[in-house]
N, CA and C atoms as an extended XYZ file, in Angstrom:
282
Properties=species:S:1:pos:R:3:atomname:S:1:resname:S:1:resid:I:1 pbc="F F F"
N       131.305      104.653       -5.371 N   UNK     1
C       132.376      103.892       -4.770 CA  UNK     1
C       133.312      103.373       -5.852 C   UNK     1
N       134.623      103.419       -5.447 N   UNK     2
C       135.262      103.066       -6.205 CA  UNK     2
C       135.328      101.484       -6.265 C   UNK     2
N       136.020      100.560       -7.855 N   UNK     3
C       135.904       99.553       -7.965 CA  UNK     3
C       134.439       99.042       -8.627 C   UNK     3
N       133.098       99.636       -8.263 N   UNK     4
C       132.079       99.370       -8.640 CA  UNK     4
C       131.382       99.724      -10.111 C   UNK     4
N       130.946       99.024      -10.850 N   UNK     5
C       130.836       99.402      -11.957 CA  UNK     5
C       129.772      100.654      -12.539 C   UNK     5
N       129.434      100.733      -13.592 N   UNK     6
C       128.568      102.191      -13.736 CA  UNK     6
C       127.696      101.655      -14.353 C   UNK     6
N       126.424      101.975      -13.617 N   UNK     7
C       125.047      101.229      -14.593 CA  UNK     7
C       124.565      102.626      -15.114 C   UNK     7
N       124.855      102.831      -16.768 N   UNK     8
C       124.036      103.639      -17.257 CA  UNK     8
C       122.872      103.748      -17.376 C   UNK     8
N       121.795      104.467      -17.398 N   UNK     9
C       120.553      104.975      -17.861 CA  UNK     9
C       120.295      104.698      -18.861 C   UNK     9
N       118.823      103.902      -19.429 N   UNK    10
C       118.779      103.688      -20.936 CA  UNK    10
C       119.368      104.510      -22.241 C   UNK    10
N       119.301      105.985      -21.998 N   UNK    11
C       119.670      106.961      -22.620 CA  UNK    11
C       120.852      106.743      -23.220 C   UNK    11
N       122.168      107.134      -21.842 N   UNK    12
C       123.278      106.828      -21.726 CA  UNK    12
C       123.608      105.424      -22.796 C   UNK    12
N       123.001      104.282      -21.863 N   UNK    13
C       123.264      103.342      -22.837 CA  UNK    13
C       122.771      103.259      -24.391 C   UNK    13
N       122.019      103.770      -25.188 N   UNK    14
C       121.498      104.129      -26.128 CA  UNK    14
C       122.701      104.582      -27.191 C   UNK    14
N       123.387      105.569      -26.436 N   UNK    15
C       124.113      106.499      -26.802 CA  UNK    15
C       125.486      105.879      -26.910 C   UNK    15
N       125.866      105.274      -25.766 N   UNK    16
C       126.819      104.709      -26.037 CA  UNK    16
C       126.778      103.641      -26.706 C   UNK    16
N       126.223      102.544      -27.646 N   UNK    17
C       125.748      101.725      -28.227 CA  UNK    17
C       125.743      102.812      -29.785 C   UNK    17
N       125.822      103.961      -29.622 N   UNK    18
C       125.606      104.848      -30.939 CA  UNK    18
C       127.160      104.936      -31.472 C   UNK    18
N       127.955      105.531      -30.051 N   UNK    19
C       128.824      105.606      -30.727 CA  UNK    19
C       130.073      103.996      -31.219 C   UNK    19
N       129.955      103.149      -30.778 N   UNK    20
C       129.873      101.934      -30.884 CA  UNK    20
C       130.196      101.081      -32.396 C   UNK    20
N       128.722      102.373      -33.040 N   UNK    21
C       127.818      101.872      -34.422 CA  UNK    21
C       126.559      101.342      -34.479 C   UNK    21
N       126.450      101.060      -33.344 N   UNK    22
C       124.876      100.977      -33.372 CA  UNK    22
C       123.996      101.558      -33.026 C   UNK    22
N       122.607      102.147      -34.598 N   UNK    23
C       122.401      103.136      -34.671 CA  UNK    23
C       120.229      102.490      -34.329 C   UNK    23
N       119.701      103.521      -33.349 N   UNK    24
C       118.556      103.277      -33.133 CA  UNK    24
C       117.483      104.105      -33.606 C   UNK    24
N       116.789      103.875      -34.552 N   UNK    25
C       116.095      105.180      -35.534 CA  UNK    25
C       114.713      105.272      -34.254 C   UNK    25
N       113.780      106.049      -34.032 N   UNK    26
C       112.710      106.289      -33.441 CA  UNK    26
C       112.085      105.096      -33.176 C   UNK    26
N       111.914      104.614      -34.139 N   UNK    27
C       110.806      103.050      -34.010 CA  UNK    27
C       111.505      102.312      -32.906 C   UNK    27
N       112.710      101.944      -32.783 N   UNK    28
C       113.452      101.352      -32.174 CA  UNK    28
C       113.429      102.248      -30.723 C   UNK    28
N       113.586      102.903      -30.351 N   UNK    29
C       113.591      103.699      -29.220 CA  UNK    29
C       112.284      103.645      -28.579 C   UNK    29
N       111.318      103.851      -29.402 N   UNK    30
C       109.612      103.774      -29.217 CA  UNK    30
C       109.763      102.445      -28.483 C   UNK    30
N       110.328      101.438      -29.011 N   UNK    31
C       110.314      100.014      -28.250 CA  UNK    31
C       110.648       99.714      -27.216 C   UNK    31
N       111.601      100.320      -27.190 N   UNK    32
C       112.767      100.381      -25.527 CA  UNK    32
C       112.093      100.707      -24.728 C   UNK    32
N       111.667      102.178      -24.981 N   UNK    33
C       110.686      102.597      -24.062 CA  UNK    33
C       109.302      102.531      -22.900 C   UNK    33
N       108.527      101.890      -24.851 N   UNK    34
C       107.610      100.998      -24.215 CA  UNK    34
C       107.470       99.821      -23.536 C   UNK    34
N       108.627       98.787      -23.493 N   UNK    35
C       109.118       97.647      -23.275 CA  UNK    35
C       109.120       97.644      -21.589 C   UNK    35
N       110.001       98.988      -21.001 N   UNK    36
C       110.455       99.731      -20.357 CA  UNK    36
C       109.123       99.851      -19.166 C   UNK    36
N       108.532      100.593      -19.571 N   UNK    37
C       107.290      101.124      -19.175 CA  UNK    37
C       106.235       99.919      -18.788 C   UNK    37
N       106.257       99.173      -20.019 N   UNK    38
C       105.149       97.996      -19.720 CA  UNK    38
C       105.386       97.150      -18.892 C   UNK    38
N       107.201       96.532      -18.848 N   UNK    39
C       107.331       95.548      -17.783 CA  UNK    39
C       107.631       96.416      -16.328 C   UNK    39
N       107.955       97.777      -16.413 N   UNK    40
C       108.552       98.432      -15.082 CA  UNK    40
C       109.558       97.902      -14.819 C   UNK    40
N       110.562       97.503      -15.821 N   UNK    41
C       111.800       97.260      -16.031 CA  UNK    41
C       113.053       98.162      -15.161 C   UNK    41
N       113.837       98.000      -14.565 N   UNK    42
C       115.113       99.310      -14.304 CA  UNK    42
C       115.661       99.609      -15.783 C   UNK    42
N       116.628      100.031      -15.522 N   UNK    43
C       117.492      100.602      -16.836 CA  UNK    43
C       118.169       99.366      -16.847 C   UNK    43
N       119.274       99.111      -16.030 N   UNK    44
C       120.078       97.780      -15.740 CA  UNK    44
C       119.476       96.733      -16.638 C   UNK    44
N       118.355       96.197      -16.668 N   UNK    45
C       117.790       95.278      -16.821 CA  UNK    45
C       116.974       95.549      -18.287 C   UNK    45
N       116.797       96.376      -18.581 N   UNK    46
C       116.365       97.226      -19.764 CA  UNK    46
C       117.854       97.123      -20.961 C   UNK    46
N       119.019       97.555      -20.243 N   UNK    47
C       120.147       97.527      -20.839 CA  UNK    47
C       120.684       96.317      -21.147 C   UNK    47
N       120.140       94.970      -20.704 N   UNK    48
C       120.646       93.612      -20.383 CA  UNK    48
C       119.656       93.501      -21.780 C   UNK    48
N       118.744       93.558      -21.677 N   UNK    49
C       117.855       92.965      -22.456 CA  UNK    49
C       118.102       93.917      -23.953 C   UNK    49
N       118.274       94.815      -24.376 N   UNK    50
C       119.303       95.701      -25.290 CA  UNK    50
C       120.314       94.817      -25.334 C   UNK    50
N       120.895       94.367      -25.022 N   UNK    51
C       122.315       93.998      -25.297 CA  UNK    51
C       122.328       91.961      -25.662 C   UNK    51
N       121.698       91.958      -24.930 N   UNK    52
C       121.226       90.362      -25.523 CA  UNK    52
C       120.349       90.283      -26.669 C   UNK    52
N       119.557       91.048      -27.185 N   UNK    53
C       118.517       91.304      -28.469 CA  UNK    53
C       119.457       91.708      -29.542 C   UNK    53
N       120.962       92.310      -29.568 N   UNK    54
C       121.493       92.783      -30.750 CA  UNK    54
C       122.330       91.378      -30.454 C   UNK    54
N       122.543       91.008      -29.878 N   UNK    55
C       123.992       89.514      -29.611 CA  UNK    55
C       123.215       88.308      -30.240 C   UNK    55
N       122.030       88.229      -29.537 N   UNK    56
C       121.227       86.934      -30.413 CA  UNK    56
C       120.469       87.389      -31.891 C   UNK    56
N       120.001       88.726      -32.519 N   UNK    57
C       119.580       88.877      -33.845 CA  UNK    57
C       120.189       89.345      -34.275 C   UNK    57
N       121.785       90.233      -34.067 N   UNK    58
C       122.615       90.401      -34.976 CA  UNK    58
C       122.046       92.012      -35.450 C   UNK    58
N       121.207       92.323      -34.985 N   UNK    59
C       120.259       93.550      -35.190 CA  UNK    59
C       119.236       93.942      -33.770 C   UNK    59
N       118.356       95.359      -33.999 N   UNK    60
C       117.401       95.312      -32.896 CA  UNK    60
C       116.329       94.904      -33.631 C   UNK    60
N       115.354       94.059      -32.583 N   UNK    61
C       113.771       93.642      -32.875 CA  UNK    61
C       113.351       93.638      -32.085 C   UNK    61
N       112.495       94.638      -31.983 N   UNK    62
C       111.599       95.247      -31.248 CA  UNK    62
C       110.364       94.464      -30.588 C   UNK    62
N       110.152       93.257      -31.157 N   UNK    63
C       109.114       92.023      -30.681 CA  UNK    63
C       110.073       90.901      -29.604 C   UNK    63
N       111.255       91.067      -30.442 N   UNK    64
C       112.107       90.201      -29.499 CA  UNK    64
C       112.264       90.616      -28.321 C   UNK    64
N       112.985       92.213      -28.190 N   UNK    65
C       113.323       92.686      -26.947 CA  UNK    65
C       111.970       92.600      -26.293 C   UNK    65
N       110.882       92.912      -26.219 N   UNK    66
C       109.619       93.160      -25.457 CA  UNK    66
C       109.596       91.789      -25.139 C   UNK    66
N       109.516       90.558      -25.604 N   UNK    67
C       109.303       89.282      -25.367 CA  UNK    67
C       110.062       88.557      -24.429 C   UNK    67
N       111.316       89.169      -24.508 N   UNK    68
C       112.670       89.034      -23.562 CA  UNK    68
C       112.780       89.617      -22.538 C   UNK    68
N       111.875       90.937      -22.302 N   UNK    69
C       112.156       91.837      -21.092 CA  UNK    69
C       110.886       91.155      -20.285 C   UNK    69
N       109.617       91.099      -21.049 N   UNK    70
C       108.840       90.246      -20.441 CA  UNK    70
C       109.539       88.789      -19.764 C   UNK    70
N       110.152       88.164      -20.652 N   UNK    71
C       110.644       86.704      -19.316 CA  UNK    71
C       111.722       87.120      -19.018 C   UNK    71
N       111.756       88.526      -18.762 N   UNK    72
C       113.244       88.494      -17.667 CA  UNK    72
C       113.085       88.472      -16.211 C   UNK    72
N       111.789       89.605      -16.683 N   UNK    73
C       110.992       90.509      -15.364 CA  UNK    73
C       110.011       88.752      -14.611 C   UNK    73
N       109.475       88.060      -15.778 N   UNK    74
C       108.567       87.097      -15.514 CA  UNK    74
C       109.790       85.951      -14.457 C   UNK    74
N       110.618       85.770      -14.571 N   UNK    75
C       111.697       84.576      -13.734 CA  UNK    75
C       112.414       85.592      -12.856 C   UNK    75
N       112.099       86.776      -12.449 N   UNK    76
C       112.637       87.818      -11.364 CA  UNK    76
C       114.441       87.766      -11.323 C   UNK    76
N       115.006       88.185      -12.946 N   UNK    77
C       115.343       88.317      -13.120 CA  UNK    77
C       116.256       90.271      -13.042 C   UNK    77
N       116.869       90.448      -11.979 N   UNK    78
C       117.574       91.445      -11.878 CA  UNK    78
C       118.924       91.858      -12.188 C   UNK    78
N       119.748       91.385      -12.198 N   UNK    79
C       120.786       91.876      -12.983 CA  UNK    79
C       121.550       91.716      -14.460 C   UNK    79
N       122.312       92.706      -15.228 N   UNK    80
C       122.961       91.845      -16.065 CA  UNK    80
C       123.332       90.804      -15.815 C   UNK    80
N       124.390       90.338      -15.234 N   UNK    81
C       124.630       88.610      -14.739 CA  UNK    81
C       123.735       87.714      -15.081 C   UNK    81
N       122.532       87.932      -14.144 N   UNK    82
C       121.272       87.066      -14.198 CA  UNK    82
C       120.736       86.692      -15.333 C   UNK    82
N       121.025       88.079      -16.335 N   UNK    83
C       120.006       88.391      -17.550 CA  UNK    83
C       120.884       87.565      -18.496 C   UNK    83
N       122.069       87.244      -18.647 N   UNK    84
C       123.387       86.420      -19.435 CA  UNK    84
C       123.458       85.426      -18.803 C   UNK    84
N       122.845       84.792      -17.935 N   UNK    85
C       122.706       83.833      -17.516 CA  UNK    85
C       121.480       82.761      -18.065 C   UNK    85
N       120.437       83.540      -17.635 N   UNK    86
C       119.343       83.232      -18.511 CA  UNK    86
C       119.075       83.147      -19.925 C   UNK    86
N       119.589       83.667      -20.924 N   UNK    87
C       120.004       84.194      -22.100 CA  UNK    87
C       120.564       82.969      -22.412 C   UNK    87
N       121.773       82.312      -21.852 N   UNK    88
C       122.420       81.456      -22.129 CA  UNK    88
C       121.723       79.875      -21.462 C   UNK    88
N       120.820       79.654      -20.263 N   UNK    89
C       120.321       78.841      -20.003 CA  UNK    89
C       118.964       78.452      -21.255 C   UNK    89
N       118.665       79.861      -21.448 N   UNK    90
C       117.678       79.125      -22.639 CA  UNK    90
C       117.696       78.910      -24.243 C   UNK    90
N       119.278       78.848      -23.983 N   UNK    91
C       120.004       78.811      -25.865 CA  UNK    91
C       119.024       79.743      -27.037 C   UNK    91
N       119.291       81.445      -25.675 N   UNK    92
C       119.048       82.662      -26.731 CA  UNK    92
C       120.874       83.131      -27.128 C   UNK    92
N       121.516       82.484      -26.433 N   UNK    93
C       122.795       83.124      -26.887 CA  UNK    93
C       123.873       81.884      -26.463 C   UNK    93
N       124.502       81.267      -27.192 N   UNK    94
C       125.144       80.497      -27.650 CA  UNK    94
C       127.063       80.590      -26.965 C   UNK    94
């Protein structure tokens, strides 16, 4: 539908985050993944939590994002919105 925005696929978003400049070597991907997998995360919400982990460390960390996707999923947390909401309610992002 038109007007509606495009929720990429971790991949997608990966990629586009590459060309960007930000670059994710294996280890880093291994994380996403598993992060992914362990909480049964969507992509959306996978991508929220990617994108708040490079905004609050300035870099990826791979303990952070897992720790973050865990209390995203843990406060039933579903959308970007939600996820920048939260992010900002718990002065992870300023």
């Amino acid at each position: 539908m038109k007007g509606l925005p495009v929720i990429m696929n971790v991949e997608e978003y990966i990629e586009h985050l590459g060309y960007k400049g930000f670059s994710f070597g294996d280890d880093a991907q291994g994380f996403i993944y598993f992060g992914k997998e362990l909480t049964g995360a969507t992509d959306a919400l996978v991508n929220a939590a990617i994108e708040i982990t490079l905004k609050a460390q300035k870099r990826f960390d791979g303990s952070f994002y897992i720790s973050l996707l865990e209390a995203l999923k843990q406060n039933n947390i579903k959308s970007r919105k939600q996820a920048l909401q939260f992010a900002e309610k718990t002065k992870l992002l300023i």
